[in-house]
C-alpha positions in Angstrom: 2.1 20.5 -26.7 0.8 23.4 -29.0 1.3 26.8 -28.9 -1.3 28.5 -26.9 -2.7 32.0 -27.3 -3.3 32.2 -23.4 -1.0 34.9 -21.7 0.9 33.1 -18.7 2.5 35.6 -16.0 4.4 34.5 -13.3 5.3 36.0 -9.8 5.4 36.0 -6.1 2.6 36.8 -3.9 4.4 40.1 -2.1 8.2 41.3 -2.6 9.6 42.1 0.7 10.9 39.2 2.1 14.2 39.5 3.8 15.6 35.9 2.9 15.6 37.6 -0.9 18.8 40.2 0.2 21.7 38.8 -0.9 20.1 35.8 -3.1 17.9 37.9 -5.1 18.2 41.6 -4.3 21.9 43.5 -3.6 22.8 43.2 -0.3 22.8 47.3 -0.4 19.6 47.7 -2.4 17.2 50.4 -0.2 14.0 48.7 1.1 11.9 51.3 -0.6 14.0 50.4 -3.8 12.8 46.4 -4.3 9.4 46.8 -5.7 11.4 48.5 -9.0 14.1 45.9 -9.2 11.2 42.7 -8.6 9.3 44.5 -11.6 12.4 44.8 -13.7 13.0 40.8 -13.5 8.9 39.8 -12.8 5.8 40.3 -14.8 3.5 40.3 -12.2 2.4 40.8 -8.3 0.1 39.7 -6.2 -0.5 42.4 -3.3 -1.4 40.9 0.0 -4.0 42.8 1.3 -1.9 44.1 4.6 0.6 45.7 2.4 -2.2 47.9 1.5 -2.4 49.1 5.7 0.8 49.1 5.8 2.5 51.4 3.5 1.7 54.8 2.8 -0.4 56.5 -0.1 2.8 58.3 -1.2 5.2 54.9 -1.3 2.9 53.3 -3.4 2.6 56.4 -5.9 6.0 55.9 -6.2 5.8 52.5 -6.9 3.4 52.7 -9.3 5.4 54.8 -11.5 8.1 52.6 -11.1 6.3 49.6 -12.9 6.4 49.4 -16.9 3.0 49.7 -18.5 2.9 45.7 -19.3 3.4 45.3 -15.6 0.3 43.2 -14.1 -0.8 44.0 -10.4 -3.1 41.5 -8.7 -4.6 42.7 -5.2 -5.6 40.6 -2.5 -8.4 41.6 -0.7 -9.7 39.7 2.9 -13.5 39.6 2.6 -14.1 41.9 5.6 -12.4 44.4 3.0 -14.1 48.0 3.2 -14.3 48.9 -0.7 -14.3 52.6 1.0 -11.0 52.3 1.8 -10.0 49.8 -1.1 -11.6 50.8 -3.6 -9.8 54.5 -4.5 -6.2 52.4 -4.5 -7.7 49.6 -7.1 -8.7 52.5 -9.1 -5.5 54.2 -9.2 -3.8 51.0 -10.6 -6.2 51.5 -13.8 -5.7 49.2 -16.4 -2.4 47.6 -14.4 -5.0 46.0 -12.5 -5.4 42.5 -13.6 -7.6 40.7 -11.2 -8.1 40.3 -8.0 -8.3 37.6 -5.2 -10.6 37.4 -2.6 -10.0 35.6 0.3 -12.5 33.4 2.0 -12.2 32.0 5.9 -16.2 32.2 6.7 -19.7 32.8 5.1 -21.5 34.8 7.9 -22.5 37.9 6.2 -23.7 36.6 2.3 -24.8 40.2 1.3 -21.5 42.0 2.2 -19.7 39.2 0.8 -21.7 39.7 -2.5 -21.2 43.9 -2.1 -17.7 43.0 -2.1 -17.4 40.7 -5.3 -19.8 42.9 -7.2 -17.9 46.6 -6.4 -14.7 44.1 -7.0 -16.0 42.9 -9.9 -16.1 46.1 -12.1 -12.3 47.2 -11.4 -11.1 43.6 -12.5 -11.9 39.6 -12.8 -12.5 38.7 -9.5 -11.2 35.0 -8.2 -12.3 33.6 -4.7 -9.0 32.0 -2.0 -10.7 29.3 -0.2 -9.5 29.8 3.1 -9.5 27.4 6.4 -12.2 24.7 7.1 -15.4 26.7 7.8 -16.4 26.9 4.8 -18.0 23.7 2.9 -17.0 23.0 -1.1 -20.9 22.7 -1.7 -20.8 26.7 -0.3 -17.9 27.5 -2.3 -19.2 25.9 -5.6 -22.5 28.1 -4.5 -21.0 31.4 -3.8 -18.5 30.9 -7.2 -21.7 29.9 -9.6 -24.0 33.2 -7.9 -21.2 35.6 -8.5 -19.5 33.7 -11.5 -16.3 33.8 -10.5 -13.8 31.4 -10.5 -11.5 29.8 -7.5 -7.7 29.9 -7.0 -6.1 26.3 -8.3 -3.4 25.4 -5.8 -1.4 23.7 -8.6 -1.8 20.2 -6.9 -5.7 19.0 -6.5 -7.2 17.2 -9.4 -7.0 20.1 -12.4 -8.3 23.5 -12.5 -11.8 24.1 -12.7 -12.2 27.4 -14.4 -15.8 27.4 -15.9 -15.8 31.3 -16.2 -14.2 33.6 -18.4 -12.2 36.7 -17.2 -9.5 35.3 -14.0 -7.6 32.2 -13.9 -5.5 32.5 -10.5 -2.6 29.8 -9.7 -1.4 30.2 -5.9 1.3 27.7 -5.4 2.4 27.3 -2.0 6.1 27.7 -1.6 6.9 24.7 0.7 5.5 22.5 -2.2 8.4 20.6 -4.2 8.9 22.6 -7.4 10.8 20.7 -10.2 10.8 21.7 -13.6 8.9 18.6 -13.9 6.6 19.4 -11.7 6.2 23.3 -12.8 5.6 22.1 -16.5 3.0 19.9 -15.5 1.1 22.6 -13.2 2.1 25.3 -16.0 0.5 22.9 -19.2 -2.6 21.9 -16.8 -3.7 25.6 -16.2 -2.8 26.1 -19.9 -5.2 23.2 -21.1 -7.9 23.9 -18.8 -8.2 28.0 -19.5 -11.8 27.9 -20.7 -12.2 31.6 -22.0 -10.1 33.0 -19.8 -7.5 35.4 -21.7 -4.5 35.3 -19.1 -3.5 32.9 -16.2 -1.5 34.2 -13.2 0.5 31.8 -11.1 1.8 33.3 -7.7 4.1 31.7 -5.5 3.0 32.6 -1.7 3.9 31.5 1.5 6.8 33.0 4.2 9.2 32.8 1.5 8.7 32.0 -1.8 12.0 30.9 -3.8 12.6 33.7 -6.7 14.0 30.2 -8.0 10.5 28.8 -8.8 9.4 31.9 -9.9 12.1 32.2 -12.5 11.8 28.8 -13.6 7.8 28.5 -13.9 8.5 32.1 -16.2 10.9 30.0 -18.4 8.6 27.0 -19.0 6.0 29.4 -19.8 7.6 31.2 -22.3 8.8 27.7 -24.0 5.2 26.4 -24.2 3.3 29.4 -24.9 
């Protein structure tokens, strides 16, 4: 395969999982001090959207400072998100901020859906988390071509579909078998089918993601790119 000039980061959607003491992070390492040690080792994070309710403004400043500049944050946001109460975190992330993920259980309300994407939209590329059954692929394909946005690839259906430029989003579920076989195939997939976009981020999500896959899927990355 050729070299390709698409940036591939690789991470974990969250960082405090307790299975991770003792196989990833010292058995004596402070809660408060993971974030800083998964950033030392990790390029990039996705934020599940209740870590934003659950931690304080002041833990995350110090987070923040904690990261190195190259450091990419991703933020997940549910679609009944209030960008009131979102919107002055993503902005404090500056140019950190990568992209961000919406995720997508029902289509009741179109218009505060669309208030969402847009406000999202001018902080970073936006990608859309098809969530559940209640939502059709014909309404998907809709929503993604109004807003021009693109959807998650879960690393196993078909290949990525990526027809806009700006966010390519890989969320691999952790339960999924992961050999290097099967990481370089999901890796030179996203890389073939990039379109315009610049950068691809694949997260590993689930209760547990293994740092394992994460560290391997890094590797294979860094060979082919």
């Amino acid at each position: 395969m050729k070299k390709s000039n698409v940036e591939f980061l690789a991470g974990a959607r969250g960082w405090q999982y307790p299975e991770w003491v003792g196989e990833f992070y010292p058995e004596d390492l402070p809660e408060d001090w993971r974030f800083s040690y998964y950033c030392n080792e990790f390029q990039a994070v996705l934020i599940p959207f209740d870590y934003l309710q659950r931690y304080e403004t002041q833990e995350w400043a110090e987070w923040l400072d904690d990261a190195p500049d190259n450091f990419a944050f991703y933020v997940e946001l549910a679609q009944s998100a209030s960008w009131n109460k979102v919107g002055a975190f993503l902005e404090a992330l500056g140019e950190q901020l990568k992209g961000i993920v919406i995720v997508i259980e029902t289509l009741p309300e179109h218009e505060a859906l669309g208030a969402l994407i847009k406000h999202a939209k001018r902080r970073a590329p936006v990608s859309i988390k098809h969530s559940g059954d209640k939502v059709s692929d014909r309404e998907i394909q809709s929503l993604l071509s109004q807003h021009e946005v693109n959807e998650c690839w879960n690393g196993h259906d078909d290949v990525p579909v990526w027809g806009y430029g700006g966010a390519a989003v890989i969320l691999r579920d952790s339960r999924a078998q992961h050999t290097p076989e099967i990481l370089r195939q999901i890796i030179e997939n996203g890389l073939a089918y990039a379109g315009n976009n610049e950068r691809i981020a694949c997260f590993f999500n689930g209760n547990s993601p293994k740092i394992g896959d994460v560290r391997t899927a890094r590797m294979i990355a860094e060979l082919l790119i």
